[in-house]
C-alpha positions in Angstrom: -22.1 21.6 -17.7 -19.3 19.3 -15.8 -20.2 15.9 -15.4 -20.1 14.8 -11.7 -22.0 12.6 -9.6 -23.6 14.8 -6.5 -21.9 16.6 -3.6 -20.0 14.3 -1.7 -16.8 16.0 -0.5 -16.6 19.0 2.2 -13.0 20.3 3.9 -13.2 22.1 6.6 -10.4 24.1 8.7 -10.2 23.6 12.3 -8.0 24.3 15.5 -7.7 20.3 16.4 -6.9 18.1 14.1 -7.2 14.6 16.0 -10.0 16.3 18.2 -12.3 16.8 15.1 -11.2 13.6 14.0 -12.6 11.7 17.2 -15.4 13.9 17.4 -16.8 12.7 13.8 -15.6 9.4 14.1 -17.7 8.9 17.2 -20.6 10.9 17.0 -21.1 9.7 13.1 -19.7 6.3 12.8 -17.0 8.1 9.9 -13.6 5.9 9.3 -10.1 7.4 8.6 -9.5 6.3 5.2 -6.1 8.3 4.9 -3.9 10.4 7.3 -1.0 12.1 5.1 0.3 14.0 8.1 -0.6 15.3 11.6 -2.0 18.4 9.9 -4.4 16.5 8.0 -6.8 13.9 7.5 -9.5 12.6 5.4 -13.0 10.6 7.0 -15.8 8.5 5.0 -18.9 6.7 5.8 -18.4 4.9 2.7 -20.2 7.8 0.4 -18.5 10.5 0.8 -14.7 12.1 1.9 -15.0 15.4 4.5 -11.2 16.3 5.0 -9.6 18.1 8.3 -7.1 20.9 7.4 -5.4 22.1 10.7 -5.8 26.2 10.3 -6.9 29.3 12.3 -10.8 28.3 12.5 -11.8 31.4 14.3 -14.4 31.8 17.0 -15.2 28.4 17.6 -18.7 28.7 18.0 -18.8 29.3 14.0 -17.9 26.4 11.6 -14.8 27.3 9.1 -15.4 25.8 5.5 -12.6 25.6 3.0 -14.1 24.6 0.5 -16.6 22.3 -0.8 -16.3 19.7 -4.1 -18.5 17.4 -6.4 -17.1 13.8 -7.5 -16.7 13.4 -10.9 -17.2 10.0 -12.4 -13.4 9.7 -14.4 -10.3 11.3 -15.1 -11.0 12.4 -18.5 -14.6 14.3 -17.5 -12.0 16.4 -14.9 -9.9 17.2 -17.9 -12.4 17.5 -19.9 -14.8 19.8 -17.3 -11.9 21.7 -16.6 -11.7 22.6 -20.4 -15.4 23.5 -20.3 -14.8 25.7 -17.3 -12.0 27.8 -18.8 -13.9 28.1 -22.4 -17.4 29.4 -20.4 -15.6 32.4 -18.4 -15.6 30.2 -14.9 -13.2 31.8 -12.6 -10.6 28.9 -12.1 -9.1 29.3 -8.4 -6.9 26.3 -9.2 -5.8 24.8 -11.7 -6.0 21.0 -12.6 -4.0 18.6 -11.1 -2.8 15.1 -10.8 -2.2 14.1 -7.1 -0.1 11.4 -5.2 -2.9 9.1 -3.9 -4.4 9.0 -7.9 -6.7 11.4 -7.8 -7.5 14.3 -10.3 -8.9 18.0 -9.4 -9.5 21.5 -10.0 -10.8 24.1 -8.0 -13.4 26.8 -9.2 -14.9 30.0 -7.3 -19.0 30.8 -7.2 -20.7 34.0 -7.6 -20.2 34.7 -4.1 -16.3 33.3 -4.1 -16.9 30.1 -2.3 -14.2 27.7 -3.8 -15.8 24.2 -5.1 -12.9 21.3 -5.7 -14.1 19.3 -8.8 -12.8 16.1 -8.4 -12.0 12.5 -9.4 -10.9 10.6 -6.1 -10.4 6.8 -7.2 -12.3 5.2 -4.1 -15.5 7.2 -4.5 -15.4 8.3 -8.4 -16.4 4.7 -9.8 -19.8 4.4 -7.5 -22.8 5.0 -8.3 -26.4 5.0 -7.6 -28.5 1.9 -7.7 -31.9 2.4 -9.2 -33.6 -0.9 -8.2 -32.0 -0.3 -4.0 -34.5 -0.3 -1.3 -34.7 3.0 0.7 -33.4 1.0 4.0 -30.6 0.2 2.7 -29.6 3.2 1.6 -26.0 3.4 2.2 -25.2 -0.4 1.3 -26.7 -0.6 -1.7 -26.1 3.0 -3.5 -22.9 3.0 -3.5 -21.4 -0.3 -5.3 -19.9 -1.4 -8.8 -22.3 -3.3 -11.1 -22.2 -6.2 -12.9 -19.7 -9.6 -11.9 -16.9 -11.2 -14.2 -18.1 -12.1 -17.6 -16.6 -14.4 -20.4 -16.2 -11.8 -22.9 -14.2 -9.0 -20.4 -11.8 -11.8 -18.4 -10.9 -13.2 -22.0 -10.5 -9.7 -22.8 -8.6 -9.2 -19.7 -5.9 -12.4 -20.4 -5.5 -10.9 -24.3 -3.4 -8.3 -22.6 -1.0 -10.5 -21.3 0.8 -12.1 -24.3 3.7 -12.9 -22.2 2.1 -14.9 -19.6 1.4 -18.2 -21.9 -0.8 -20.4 -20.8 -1.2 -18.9 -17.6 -5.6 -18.5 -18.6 -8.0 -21.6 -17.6 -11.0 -21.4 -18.9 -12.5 -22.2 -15.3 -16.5 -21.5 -14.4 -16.5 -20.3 -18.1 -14.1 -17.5 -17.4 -10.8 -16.9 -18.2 -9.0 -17.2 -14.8 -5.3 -16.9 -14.4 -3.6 -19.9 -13.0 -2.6 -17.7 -9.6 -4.5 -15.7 -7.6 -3.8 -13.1 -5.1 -4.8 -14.3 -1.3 -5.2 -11.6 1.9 -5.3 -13.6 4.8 -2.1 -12.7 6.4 -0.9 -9.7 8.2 -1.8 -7.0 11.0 -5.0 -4.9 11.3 -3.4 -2.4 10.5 -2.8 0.9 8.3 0.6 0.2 7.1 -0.6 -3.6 6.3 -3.7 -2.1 4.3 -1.2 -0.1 2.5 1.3 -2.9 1.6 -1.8 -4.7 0.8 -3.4 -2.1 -1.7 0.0 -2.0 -3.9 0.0 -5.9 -3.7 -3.3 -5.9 -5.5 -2.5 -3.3 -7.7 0.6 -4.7 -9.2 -1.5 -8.5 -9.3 -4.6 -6.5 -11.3 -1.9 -4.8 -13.3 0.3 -7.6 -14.0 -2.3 -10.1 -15.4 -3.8 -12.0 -12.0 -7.8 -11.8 -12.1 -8.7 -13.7 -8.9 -8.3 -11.9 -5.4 -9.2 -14.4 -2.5 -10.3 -13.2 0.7 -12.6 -13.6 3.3 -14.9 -11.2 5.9 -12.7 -12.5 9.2 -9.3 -11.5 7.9 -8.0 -8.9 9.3 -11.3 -8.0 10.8 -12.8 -6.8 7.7 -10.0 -5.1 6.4 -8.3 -7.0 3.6 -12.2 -6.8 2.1 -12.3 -2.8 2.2 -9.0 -2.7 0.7 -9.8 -4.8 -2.1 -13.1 -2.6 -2.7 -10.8 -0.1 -2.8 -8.2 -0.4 -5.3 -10.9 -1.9 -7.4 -13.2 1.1 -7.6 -9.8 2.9 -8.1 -8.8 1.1 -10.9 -11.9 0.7 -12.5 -12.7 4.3 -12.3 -9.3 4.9 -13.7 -10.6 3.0 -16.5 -7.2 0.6 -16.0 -9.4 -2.3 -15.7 -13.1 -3.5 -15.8 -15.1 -4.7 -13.1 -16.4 -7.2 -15.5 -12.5 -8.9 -15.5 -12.0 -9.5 -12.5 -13.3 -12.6 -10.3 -13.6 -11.9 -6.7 -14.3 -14.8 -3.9 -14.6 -14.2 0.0 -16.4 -16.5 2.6 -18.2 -16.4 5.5 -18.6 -18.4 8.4 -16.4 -17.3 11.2 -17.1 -14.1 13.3 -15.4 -10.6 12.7 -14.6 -8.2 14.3 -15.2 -4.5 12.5 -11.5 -3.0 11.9 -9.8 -4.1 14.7 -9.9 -6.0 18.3 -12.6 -4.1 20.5 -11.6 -2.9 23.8 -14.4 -5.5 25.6 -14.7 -7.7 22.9 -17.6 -10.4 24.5 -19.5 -7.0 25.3 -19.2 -6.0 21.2 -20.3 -9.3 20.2 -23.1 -9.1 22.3 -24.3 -5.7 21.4 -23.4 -6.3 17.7 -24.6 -10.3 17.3 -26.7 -11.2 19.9 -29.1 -8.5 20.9 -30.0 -7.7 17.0 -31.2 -11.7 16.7 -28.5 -12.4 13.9 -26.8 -14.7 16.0 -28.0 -16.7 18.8 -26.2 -18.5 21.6 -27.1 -22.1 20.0 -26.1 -21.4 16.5 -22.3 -20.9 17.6 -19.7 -23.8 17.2 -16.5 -22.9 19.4 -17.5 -19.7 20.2 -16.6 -18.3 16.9 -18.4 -20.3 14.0 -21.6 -19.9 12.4 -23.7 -21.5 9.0 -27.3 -20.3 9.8 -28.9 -18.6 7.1 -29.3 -15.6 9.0 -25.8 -15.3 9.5 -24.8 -15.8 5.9 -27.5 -13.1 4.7 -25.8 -11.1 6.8 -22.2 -11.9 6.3 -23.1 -11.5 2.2 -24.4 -8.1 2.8 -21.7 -7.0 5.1 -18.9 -8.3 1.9 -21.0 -6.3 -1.0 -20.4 -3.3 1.6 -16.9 -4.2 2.3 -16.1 -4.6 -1.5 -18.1 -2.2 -2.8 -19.6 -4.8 -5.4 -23.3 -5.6 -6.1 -22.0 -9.1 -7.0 -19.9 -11.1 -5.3 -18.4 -13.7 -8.1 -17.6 -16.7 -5.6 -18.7 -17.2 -2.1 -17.7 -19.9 0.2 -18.8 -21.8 3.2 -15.7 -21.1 5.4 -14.2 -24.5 6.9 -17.9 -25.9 7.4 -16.1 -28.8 9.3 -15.8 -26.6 12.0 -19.2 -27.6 12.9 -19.0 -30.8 12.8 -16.9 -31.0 16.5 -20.0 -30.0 18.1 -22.9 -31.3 15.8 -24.2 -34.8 14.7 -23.5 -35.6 11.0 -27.6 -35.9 10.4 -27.9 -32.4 12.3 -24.9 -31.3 10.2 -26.4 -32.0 6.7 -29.6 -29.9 7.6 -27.5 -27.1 8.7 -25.5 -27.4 5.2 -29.2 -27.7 3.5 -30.5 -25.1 4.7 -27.3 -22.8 4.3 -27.1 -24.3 0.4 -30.7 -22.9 0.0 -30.0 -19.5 1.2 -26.8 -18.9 -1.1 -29.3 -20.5 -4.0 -31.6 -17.4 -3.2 -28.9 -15.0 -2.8 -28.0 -16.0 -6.8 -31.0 -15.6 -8.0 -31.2 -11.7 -6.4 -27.6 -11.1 -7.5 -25.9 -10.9 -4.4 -23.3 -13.8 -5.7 -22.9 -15.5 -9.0 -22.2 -19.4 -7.0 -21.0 -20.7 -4.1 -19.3 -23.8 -2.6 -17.0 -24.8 0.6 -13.6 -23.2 1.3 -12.0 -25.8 3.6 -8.5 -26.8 5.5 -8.8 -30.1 6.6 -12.6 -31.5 5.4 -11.3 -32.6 2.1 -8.1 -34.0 3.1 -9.5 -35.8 6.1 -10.0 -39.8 5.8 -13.6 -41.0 6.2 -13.4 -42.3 9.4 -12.7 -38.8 11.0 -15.3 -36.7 12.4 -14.3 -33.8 10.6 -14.6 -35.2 7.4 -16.7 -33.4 4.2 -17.7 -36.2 0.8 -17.9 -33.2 -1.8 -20.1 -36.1 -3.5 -22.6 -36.2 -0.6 -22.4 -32.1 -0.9 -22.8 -32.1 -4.2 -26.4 -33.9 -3.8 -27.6 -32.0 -1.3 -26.4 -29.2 -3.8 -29.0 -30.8 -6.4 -31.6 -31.7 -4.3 -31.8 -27.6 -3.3 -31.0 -25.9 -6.5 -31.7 -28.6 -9.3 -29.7 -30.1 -12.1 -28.5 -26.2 -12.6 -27.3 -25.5 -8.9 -25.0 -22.9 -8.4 -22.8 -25.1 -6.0 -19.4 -24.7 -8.6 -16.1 -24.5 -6.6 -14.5 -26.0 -3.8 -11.0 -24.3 -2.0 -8.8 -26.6 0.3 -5.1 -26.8 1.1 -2.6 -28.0 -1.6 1.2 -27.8 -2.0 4.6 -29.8 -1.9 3.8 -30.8 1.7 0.0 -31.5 1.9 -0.6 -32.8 -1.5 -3.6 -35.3 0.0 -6.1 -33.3 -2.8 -4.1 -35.3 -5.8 -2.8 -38.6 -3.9 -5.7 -39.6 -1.3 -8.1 -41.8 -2.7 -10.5 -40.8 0.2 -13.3 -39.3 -1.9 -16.2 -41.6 -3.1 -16.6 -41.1 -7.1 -19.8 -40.5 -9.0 -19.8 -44.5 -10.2 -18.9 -45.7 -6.5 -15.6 -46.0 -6.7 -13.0 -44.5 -4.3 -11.0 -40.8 -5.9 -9.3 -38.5 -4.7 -11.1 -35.3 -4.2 -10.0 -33.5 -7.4 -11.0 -36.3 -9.6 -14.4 -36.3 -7.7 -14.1 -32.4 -8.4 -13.7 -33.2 -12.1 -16.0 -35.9 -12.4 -18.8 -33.0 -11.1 -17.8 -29.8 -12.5 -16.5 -28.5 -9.6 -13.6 -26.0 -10.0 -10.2 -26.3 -7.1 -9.0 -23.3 -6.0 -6.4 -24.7 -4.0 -5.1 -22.5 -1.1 -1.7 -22.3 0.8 0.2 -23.2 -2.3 3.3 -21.7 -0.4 2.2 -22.8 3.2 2.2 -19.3 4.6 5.5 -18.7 2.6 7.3 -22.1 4.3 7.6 -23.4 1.1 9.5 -20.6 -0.1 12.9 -21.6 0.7 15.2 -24.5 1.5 13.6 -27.2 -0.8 15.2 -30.5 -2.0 17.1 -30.3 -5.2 15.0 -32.8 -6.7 12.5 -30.1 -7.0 14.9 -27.6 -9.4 15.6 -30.7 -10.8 12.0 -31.6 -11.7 11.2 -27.6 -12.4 14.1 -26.4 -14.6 14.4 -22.5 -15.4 13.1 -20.7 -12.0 14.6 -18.4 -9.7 13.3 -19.7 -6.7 11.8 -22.3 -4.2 8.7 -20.3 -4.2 8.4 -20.0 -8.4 8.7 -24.0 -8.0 6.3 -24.6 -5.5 3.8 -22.7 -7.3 4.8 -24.4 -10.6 4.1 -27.4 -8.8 0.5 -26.5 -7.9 -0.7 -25.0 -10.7 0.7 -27.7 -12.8 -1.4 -30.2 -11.2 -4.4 -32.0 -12.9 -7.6 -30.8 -11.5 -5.9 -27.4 -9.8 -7.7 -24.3 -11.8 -6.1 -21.6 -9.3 -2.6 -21.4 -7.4 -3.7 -19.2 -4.2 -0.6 -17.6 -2.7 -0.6 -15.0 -0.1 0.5 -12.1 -1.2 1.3 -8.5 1.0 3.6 -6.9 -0.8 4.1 -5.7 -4.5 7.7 -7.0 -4.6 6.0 -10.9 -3.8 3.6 -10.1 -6.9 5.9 -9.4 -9.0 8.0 -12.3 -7.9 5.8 -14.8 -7.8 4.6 -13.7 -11.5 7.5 -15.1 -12.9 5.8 -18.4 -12.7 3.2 -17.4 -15.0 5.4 -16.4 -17.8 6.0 -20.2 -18.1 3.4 -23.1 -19.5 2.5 -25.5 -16.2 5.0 -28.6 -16.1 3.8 -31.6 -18.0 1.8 -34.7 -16.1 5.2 -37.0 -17.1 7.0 -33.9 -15.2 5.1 -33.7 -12.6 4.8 -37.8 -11.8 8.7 -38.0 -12.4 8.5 -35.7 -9.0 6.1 -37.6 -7.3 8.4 -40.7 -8.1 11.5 -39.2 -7.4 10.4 -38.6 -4.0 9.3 -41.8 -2.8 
């Protein structure tokens, strides 16, 4: 028998290409998930692939099927079902085959000479069905890779990468790499999806096991290409679920794919009238914290990514809120949003939580806007206990807005004034600190007393991460990263240990 995991792929032949296209787009909801040429093009609802073959289809009124094909869970059970096929007389129509996008397939004929495609396609291969999913959620919850990132696989993960020293923190008891790959920037587009997917395949590849993201960028798109070249990988068997640590956030509303024609209308129809969102719950027209929202948001990542677990999840910019909302009314919202992401750990939708922000944590006490990680860290106890699952914090940290290290603005544990990652350390919180490069302004034209204080880089942008991850109290370097070229690049920082503390003070001293 040849391993495979259910029918899932049908091609058909048709006169109209991008009529058929439309036609199954809009009547079923199906996405484009990859036009080669005008000739052809290949649909999913997330389960499955049905792919359009311009050809002679005939009288209309009849359907035309090329063929039809069963996923197979890995390369090696193609290979190895295709040896099974030709050793139990199984008329082979084609032979196997490795193709351009990754995938792997052969074709066999019936009894009655219908032609099956047996195949290993690296989005769809590596799901599988989830025996504990409720039959609602059908869809969402059958189709998703178990499990989250454990000790054992990330330090199994960093052991691969001799020639990245010092470039593992043990960080939320995992081995983290000192950089991680961020997906905020760029078009909602194809071409950008693409440039994105061999960015994170070249990061996965090349010894970076965080990916950053959130549900809002690019309208849901830099999520579904994440879930994308992880299932391909994984099913691959190139790397393990298990070693990878993947953090989004939710807070700010998305749109699905792409800016809708009438977009107050789609907000409406999509928000509103299905009581996730109401009219009071919004901050600025685009900000939400409510419970129902987060359930929601969660659910809509696990679906995006394609994971059961999601390992980090963050409050996005929570200060949003408060340019609307009392600091009392504020609190209770945070309360009640810390108690739902408690719940959502305990049924496995995320292993923690905590609060991406841009200016809460750099802010000065007086301002409205301002976050105490102490204060959130006590509401963080008073909901979840001594064990509460409130473990990382993300906020803006480079050459230019270094407020994280220098502001004493933070109230410590004992009363005293910190800055917010030594109230981070004196907590257990981990720093993931974001814009390391400052949306790549940081990347070029830089004093010489920073090559000075950095010896042995290529570039500005090697320096200013070296600077960041060098830092006291900084577990990750986030840098935004679109291309493959920028990976490989900025992965020449991790082939050297961080700067020492005299290093980096000699810069801080050198620049005053």
């Amino acid at each position: 028998m040849i391993s495979n995991r259910g029918l899932r792929h049908l091609a058909l032949r048709v006169t109209d290409v991008d009529r058929s296209t439309e036609f199954y787009c809009r009547v079923f909801g199906m996405k484009v998930v990859w036009r080669p040429d005008p000739d052809n093009v290949y649909l999913s609802s997330g389960c499955d692939n049905l792919a359009i073959h311009r050809g002679d289809a005939g009288d209309p009124r009849w359907q035309s099927m090329d063929h039809l094909g069963f996923i197979v869970p890995t390369i090696t059970e193609v290979e190895e079902g295709f040896a099974w096929a030709q050793g139990n007389a199984i008329e082979i129509a084609t032979p196997l085959k490795h193709h351009r996008d990754g995938s792997v397939s052969f074709y066999i004929r019936d009894p009655d000479g219908n032609v099956i495609q047996l195949l290993y396609e690296p989005s769809l291969s590596p799901l599988e069905f989830s025996d504990d999913a409720p039959a609602i959620n059908v869809r969402k919850e059958n189709f998703m890779l178990k499990n989250w990132a454990t000790a054992e696989a990330t330090a199994s993960f960093a052991g691969r990468f001799p020639d990245l020293p010092a470039n593992y923190r043990e960080t939320l008891g995992l081995a983290v790499s000192s950089i991680g790959i961020g997906t905020y920037l760029g078009e909602s587009d194809d071409a950008t999806d693409a440039a994105y997917a061999e960015a994170l395949r070249t990061a996965l590849l090349g010894g970076i096991n965080l990916i950053d993201t959130a549900v809002n960028y690019r309208f849901q798109r830099s999520e579904r290409v994440i879930g994308k070249v992880i299932a391909e990988l994984a099913g691959a068997g190139k790397i393990r679920r298990e070693e990878i640590v993947v953090a989004t956030k939710g807070g700010y509303i998305t749109f699905d794919g792409e800016m809708p024609a009438n977009p107050r209308e789609w907000f409406e129809n999509t928000y509103i009238k299905t009581g996730i969102v109401g009219a009071e719950d919004l901050v600025e027209g685009s900000h939400c914290m409510t419970p129902r929202w987060l359930d929601a948001m969660i659910e809509l990542s696990r679906t995006n990514l394609g994971l059961e677990t999601i390992d980090l999840y963050y409050l996005h910019n929570p200060e949003s809120q408060l340019g609307a909302i009392s600091r009392d009314e504020f609190n209770l919202r945070l309360r009640g949003a810390f108690e739902l992401l408690e719940r959502k750990v305990t049924e496995r939708r995320i292993r923690c939580y905590g609060a991406a922000t841009w200016n809460g944590f750099r802010a000065a006490p007086t301002d409205r806007g301002y976050l105490s990680l102490f204060d959130m860290v006590k509401i963080a106890r008073e909901v979840g206990g001594k064990d509460h699952h409130f473990r990382v914090i993300q906020l803006p940290y480079n050459l230019a807005m270094a407020e994280a290290f220098t502001a004493k603005n933070q109230r410590m544990p004992d009363g005293t004034d910190g800055s917010t990652l030594a109230v981070a350390q004196a907590t257990g919180i981990a720093v993931c600190a974001s814009a390391s490069l400052l949306q790549g302004r940081l990347t070029r034209g830089m004093p010489a007393v920073l090559t000075d204080a950095f010896a042995g880089f290529t570039s500005d942008a090697q320096r200013a991460l070296q600077f960041v991850r060098s830092t006291p109290g900084v577990d990750v370097a986030l840098a935004g990263m679109s291309s493959a070229a920028h990976v490989t690049h900025n992965l020449g920082t991790a082939r050297r240990p961080p700067a020492s503390f005299d290093d980096l003070m000699r810069l801080f001293k050198r620049a005053e």
